[in-house]
DOZA-268699 format. One record per residue (C-alpha): chain; residue number from 0; x, y, z. Coordinates in nm, 3 decimals, m for minus. Layout:
N
REC  tordo  bati       c1       c2       c3
REC      A   NUM        X        Y        Z
...
***
This chain:
431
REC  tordo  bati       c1       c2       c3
REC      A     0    2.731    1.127   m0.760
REC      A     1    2.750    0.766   m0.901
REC      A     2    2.542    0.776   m1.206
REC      A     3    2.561    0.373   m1.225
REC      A     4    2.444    0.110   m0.974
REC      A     5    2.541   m0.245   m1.026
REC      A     6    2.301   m0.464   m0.792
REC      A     7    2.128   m0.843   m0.719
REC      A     8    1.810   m0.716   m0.624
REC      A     9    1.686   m0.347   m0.699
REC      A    10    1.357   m0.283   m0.518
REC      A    11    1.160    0.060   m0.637
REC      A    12    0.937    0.191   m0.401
REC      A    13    0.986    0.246   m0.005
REC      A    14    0.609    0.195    0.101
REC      A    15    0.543   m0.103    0.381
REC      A    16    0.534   m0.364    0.069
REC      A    17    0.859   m0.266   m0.070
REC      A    18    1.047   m0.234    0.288
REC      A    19    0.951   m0.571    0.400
REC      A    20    1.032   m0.697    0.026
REC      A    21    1.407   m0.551    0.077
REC      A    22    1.414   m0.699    0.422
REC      A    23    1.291   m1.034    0.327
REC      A    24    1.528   m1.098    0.072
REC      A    25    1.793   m1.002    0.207
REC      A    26    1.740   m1.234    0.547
REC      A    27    1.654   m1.479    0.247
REC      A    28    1.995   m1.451    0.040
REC      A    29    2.250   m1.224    0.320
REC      A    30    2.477   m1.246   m0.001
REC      A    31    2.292   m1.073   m0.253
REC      A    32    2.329   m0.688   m0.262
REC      A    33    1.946   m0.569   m0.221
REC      A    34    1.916   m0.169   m0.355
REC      A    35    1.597    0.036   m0.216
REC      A    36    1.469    0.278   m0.405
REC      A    37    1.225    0.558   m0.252
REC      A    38    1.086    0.922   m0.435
REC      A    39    1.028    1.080   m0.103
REC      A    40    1.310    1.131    0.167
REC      A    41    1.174    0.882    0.434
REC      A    42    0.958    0.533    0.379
REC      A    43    0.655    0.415    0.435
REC      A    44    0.421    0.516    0.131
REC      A    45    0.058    0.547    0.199
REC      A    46    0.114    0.510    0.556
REC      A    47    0.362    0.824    0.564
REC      A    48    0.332    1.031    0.245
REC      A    49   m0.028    0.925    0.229
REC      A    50   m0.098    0.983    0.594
REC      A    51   m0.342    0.699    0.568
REC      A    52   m0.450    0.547    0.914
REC      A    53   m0.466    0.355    1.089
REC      A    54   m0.436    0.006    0.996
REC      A    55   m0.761   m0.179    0.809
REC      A    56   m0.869   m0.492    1.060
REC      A    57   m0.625   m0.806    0.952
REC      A    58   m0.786   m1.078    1.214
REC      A    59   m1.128   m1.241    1.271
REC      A    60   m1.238   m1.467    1.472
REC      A    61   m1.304   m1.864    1.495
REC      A    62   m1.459   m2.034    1.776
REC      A    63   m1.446   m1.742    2.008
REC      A    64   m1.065   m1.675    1.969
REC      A    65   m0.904   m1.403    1.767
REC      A    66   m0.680   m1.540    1.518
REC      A    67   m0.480   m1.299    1.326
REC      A    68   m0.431   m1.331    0.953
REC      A    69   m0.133   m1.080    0.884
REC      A    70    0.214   m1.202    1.038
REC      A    71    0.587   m1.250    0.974
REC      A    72    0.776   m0.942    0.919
REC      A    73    0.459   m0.735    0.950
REC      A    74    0.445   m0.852    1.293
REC      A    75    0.787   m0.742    1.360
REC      A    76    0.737   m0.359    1.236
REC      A    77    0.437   m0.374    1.474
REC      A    78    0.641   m0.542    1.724
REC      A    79    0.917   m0.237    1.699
REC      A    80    0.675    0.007    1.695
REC      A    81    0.547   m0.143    2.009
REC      A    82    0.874   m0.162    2.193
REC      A    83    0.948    0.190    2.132
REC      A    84    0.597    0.330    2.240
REC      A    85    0.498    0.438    1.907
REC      A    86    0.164    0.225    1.878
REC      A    87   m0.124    0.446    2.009
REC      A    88   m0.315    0.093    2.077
REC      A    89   m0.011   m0.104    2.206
REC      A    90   m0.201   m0.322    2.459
REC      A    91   m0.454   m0.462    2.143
REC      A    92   m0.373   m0.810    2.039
REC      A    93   m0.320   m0.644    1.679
REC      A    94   m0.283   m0.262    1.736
REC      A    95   m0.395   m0.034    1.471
REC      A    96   m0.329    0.292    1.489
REC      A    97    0.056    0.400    1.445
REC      A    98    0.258    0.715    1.501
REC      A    99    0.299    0.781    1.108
REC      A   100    0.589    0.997    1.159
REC      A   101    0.779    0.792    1.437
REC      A   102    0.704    0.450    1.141
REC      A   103    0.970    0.674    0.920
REC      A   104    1.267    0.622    1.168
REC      A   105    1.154    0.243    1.286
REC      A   106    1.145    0.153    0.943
REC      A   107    1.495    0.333    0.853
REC      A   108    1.613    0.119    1.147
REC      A   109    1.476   m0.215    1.021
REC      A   110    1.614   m0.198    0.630
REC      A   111    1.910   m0.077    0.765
REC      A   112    1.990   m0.332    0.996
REC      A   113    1.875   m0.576    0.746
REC      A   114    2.221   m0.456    0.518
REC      A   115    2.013   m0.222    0.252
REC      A   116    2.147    0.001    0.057
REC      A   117    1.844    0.333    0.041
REC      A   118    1.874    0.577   m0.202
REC      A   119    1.614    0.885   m0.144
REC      A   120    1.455    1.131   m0.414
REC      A   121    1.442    0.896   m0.678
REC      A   122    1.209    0.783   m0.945
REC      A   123    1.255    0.552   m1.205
REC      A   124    1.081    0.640   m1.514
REC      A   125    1.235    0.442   m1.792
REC      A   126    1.315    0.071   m1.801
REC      A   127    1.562   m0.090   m2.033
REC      A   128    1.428   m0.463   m2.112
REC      A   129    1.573   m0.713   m2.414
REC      A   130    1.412   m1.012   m2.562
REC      A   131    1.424   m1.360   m2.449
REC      A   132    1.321   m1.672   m2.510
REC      A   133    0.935   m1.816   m2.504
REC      A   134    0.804   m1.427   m2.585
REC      A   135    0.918   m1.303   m2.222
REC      A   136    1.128   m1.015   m2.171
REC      A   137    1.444   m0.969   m1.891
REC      A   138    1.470   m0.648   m1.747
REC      A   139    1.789   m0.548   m1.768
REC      A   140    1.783   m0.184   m1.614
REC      A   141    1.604    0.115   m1.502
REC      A   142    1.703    0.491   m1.512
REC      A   143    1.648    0.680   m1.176
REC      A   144    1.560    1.047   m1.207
REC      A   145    1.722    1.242   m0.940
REC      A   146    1.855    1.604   m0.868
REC      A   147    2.203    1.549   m1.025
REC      A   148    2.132    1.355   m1.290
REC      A   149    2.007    1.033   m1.430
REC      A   150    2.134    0.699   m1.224
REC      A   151    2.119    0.386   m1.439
REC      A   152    2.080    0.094   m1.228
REC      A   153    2.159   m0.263   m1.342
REC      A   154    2.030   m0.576   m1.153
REC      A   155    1.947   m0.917   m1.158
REC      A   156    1.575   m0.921   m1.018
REC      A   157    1.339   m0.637   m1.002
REC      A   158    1.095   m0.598   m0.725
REC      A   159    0.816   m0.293   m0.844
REC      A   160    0.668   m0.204   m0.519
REC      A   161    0.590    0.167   m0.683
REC      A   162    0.244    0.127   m0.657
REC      A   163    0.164    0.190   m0.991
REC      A   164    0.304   m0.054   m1.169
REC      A   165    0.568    0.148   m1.275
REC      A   166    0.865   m0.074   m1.372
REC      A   167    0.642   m0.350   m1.501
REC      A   168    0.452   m0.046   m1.746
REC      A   169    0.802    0.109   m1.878
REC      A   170    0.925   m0.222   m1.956
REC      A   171    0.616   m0.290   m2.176
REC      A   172    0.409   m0.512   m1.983
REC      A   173    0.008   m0.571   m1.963
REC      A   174   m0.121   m0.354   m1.723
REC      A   175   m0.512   m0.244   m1.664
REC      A   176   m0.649    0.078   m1.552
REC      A   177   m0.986    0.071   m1.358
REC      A   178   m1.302   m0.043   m1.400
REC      A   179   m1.352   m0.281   m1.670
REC      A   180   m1.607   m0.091   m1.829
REC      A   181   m1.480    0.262   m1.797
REC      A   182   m1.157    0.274   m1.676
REC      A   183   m1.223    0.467   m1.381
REC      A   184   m1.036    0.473   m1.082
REC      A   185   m1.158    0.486   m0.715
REC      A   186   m1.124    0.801   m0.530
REC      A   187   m0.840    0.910   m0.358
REC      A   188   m0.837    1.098    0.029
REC      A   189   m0.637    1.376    0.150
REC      A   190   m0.628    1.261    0.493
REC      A   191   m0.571    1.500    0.762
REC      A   192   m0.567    1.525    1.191
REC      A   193   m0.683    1.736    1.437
REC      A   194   m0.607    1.809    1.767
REC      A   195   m0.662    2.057    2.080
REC      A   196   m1.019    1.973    2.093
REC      A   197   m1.223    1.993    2.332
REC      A   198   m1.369    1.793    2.562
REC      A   199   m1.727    1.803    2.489
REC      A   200   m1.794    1.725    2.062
REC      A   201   m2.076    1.505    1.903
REC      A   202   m2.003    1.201    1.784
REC      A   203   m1.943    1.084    1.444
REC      A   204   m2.293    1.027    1.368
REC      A   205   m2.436    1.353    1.522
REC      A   206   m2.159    1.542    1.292
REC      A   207   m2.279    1.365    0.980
REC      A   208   m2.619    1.507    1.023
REC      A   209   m2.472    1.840    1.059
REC      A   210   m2.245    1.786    0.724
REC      A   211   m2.592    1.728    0.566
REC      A   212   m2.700    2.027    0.700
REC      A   213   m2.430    2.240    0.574
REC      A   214   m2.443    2.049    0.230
REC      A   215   m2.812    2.176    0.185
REC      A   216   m2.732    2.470    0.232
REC      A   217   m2.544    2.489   m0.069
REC      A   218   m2.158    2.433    0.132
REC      A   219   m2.028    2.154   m0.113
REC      A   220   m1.788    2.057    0.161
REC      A   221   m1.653    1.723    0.073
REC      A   222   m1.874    1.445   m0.141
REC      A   223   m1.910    1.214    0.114
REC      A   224   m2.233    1.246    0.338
REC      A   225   m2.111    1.069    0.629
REC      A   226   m1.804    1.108    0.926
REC      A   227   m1.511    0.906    0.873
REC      A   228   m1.276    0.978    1.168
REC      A   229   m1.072    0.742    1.359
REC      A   230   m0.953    0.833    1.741
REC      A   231   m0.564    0.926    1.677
REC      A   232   m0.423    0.911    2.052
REC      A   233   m0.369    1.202    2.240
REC      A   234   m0.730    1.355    2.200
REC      A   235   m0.664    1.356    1.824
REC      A   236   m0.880    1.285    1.531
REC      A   237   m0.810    1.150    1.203
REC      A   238   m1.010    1.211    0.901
REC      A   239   m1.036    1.002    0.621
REC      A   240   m1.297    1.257    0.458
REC      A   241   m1.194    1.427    0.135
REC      A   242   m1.308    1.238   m0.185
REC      A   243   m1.108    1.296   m0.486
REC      A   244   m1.259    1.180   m0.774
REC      A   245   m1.231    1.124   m1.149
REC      A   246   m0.853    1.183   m1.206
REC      A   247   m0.549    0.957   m1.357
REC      A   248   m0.344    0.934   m1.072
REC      A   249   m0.052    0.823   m1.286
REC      A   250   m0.049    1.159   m1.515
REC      A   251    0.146    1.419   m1.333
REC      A   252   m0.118    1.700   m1.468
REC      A   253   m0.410    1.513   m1.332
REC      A   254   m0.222    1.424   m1.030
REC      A   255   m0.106    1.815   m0.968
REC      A   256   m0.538    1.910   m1.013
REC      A   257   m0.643    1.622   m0.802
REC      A   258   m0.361    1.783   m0.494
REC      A   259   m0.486    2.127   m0.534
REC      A   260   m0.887    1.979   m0.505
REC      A   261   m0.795    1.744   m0.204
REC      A   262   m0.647    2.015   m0.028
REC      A   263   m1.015    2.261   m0.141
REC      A   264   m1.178    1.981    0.019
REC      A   265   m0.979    1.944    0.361
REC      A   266   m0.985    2.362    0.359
REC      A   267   m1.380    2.357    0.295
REC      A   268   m1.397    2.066    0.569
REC      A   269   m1.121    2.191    0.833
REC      A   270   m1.350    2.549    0.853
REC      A   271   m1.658    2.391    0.876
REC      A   272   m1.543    2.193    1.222
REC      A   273   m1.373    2.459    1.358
REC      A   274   m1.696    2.740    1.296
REC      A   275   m1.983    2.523    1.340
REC      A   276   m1.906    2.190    1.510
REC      A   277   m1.902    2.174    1.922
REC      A   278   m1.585    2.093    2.030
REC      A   279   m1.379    2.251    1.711
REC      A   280   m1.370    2.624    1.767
REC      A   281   m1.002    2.605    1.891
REC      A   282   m0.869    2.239    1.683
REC      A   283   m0.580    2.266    1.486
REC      A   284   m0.465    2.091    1.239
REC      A   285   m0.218    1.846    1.359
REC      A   286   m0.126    1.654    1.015
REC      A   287   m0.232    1.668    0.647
REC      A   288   m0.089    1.362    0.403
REC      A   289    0.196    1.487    0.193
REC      A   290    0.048    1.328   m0.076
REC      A   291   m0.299    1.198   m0.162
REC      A   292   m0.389    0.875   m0.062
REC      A   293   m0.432    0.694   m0.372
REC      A   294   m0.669    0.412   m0.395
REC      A   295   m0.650    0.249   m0.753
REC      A   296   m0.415    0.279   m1.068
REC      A   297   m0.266    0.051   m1.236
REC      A   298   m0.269   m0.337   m1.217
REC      A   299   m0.079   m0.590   m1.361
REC      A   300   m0.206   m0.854   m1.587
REC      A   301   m0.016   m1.146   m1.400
REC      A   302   m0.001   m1.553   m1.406
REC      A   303   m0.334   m1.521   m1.239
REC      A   304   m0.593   m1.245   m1.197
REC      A   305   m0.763   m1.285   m0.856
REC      A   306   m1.097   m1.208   m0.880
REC      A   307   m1.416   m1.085   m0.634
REC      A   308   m1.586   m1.433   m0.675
REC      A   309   m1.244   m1.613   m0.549
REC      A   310   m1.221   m1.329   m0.247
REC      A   311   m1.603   m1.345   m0.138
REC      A   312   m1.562   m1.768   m0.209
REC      A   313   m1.255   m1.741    0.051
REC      A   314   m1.053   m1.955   m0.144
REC      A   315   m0.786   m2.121   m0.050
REC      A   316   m0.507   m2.093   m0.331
REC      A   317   m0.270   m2.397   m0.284
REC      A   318    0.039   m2.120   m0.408
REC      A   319   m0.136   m1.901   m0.136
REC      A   320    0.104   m1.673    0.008
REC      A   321   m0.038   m1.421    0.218
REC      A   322   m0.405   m1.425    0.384
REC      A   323   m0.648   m1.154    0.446
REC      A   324   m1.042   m1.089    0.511
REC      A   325   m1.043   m0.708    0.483
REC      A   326   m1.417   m0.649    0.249
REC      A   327   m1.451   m0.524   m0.082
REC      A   328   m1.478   m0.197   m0.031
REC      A   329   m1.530    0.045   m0.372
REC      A   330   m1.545    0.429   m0.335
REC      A   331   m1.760    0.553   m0.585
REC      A   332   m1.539    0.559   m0.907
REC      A   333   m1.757    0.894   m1.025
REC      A   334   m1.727    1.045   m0.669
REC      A   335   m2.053    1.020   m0.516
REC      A   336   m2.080    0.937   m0.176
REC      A   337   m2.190    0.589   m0.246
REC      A   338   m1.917    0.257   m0.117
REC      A   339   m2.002   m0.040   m0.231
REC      A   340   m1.896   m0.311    0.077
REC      A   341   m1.924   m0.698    0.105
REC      A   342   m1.796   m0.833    0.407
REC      A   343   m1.625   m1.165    0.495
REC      A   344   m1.813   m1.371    0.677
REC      A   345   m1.639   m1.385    1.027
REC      A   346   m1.385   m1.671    1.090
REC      A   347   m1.333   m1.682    0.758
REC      A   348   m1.058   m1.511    0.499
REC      A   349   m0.929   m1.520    0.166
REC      A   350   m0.568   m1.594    0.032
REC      A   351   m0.385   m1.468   m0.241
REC      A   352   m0.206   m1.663   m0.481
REC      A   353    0.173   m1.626   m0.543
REC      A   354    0.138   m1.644   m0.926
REC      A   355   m0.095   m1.275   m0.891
REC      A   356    0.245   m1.111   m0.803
REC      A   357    0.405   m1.251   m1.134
REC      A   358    0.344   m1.042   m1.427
REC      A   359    0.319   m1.190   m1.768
REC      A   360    0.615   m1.168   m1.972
REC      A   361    0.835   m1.039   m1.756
REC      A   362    1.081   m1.275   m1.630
REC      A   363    1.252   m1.128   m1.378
REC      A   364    1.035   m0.833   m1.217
REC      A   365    0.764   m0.995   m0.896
REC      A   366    0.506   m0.722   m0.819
REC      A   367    0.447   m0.647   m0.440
REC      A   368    0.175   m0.418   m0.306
REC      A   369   m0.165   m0.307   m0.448
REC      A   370   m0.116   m0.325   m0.818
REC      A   371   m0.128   m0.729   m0.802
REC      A   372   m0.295   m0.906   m1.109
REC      A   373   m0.646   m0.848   m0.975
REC      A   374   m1.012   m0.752   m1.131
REC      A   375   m1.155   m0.415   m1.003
REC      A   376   m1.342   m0.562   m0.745
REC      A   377   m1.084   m0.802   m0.617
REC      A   378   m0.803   m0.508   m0.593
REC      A   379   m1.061   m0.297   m0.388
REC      A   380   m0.971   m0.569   m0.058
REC      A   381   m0.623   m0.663   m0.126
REC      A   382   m0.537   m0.262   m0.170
REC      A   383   m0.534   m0.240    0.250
REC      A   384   m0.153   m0.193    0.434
REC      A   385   m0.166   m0.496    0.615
REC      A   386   m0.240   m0.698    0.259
REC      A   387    0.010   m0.511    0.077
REC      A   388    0.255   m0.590    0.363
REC      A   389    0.249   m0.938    0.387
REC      A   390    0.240   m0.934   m0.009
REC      A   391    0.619   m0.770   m0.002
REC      A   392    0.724   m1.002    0.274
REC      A   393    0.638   m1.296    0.031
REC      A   394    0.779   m1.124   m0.313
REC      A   395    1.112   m1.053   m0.068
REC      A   396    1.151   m1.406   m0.021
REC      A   397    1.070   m1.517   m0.379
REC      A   398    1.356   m1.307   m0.548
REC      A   399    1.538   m1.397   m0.251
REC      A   400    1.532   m1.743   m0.359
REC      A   401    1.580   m1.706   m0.707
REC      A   402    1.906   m1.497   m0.626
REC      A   403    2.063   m1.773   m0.471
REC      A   404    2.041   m1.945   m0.828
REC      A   405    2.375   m1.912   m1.034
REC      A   406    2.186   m1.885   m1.361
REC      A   407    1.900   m1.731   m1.406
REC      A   408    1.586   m1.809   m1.264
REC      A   409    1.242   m1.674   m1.417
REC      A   410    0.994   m1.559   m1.107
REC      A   411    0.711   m1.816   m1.256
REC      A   412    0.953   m2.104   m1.207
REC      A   413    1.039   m2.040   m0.855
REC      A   414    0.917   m2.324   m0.627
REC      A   415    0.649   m2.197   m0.412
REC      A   416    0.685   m2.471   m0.139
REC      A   417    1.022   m2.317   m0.103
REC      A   418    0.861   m1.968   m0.057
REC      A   419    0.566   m2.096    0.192
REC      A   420    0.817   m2.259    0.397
REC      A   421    1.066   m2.002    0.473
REC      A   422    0.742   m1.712    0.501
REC      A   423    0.635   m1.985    0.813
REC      A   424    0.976   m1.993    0.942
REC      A   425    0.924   m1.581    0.971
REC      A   426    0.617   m1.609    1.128
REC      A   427    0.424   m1.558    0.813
REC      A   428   m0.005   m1.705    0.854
REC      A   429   m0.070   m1.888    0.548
REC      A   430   m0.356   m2.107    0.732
***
């Protein structure tokens, strides 16, 4: 094993933000070595590992015609997944609902093709960062944790697509945690699938009055009151229904309790279908998420912290580089069954600005993916896949950019103009 990696551009984290980030800049800058690295053995984050599905709504409507507010190289994983017969809702003008283990091999295909350089079952956990001018700090590496060893990797630009903030945390940067009064998180889901049902059940709302039923009589189930599945393909269901609540998904302990209770909750919920719902008595379960979907952990304190009243104001950031209109939309942070939504009003959307993706004091790291600089509030919209995807497109093309530069470039200084117009040369929607 190589325990050093000399690269332009190291991106950590394989999820859809960080893929289309890798891709981007290296379409952006063919030149520049781009280095990809994922803890899991395949990509696609939340939409893999996590299991979550399918994809949150990313158009609306104006005048009577759908417009669609997520584009450019999210398009083209869609696009791909179309071709090859992998969308379950291929003939929808913006299909949804994926084949989350078939996304693994497309998206090998795609960062592959693009001239990335993967590197599975790693996690970086320490970050080497010196001094430099102004107060700001340079990243100047990050130690990967692997099998064999430790892997220090040395690069120009940083891309943290983790997540969690990871990289920009290690390397000593402001980061927030929560709810600004309490720190608490929102919930996380073990999602999970069914299949070989049969052909006669009750509908969603019919099976929520039987899960209050149940609850009464003193089966604890899960802590939501109400159905959430979503129709899978292939007489399959998908259940976002597990609540996991009140842990720090960042702390391995907490994370290892909050598993083992996700996967009480799917049990508790899984026998309940199959012994006392119509249509369950012979369903098996098709898929559980290899992880927990995780809502909310850390965010970055950035060049700008996008807030509820800019989201629900759909404003329209003139460093704008990605659009959206997908509600706030808060799981109860103490795990009731309570979600607090506010909708956009349709035909309109929000934008988010570039400098939310640039975290303060750290020169050379961009941010790509839910842990944007963002209140509580705010973060509960822009946390969807689509969002985070168009996010990593645009943080792609931004280090891009800045590796073309023979010196060195800080991520604040890069001209956004620049960014906006090569994100509308990929098909990007920034209007």
């Amino acid at each position: 094993m190589n325990d050093r990696i000399d690269t332009d551009i190291m991106v950590s984290g394989g999820g859809l933000a960080g893929c289309l980030a890798a891709v981007a800049a290296k379409r952006v800058n063919p030149r520049a070595s781009v280095f990809l690295i994922e803890r899991y053995g395949f990509l696609g984050g939340m939409a893999t590992a996590g299991y979550v599905f399918p994809y949150m709504r990313y158009s609306t409507r104006v005048s009577g015609q759908a417009k669609r507010l997520c584009g450019g190289l999210f398009k083209e994983l869609n696009d791909r997944m179309v071709d090859a017969g992998y969308m379950h809702d291929a003939r929808n003008e913006f299909p949804a609902r994926f084949d989350p283990a078939m996304l693994r091999c497309i998206l090998d295909e795609m960062v592959l093709e693009a001239g990335v350089t993967v590197l599975f079952h790693g996690l970086v956990n320490h970050v080497a960062a010196t001094d430099a001018a102004g107060g700001t700090k340079v990243v100047e590496s990050v130690d990967i944790q692997t099998k064999a060893g430790t892997i220090r990797a040395k690069a120009r630009y940083f891309i943290d697509a983790t997540g969690d903030a990871d990289i920009v945390f290690h390397a000593g940067g402001d980061v927030q945690m929560g709810r600004e009064g309490d720190g608490l998180v929102q919930p996380a889901t073990l999602n999970f699938r069914m299949g070989h049902l049969g052909i006669i059940r009750p509908a969603r709302v019919q099976i929520a009055m039987k899960i209050k039923q149940e609850k009464a009589r003193g089966n604890p189930l899960t802590p939501r009151d109400d159905c959430l599945a979503f129709n899978a393909g292939n007489g399959q269901l998908h259940f976002n229904q597990t609540r996991v609540a009140g842990f720090n998904f960042t702390d391995p302990a907490a994370m290892t309790a909050a598993e083992i209770e996700g996967r009480k909750q799917a049990r508790r919920f899984i026998d309940f279908l199959r012994g006392k719902v119509q249509g369950f008595k012979h369903a098996v379960v098709e898929g559980l998420g290899t992880q927990l979907g995780v809502r909310e952990t850390r965010r970055i304190v950035g060049e700008h912290v996008l807030t509820e009243q800019e989201l629900l104001g759909c404003e329209q950031f003139p460093d704008r580089i990605a659009l959206g209109n997908y509600p706030v939309d808060i799981h109860d942070p103490k795990g009731s069954a309570s979600t607090d939504i506010r909708r956009i009003p349709e035909g309109k959307w929000y934008s988010i600005p570039y400098r939310s993706l640039v975290p303060k004091g750290l020169s050379n790291v961009l941010v790509a993916g839910r842990p944007i600089s963002a209140t509580h509030v705010a973060h509960s919209a822009t946390r969807v896949m689509p969002i985070c995807a168009v996010i990593g497109h645009a943080a792609g093309v931004a280090v891009g950019l800045a590796s073309k530069k023979d010196t060195p470039l800080a991520m604040k200084d890069v001209r956004v103009d620049e960014i906006q117009s090569i994100l509308r040369q990929q098909g990007a929607v920034l209007e």
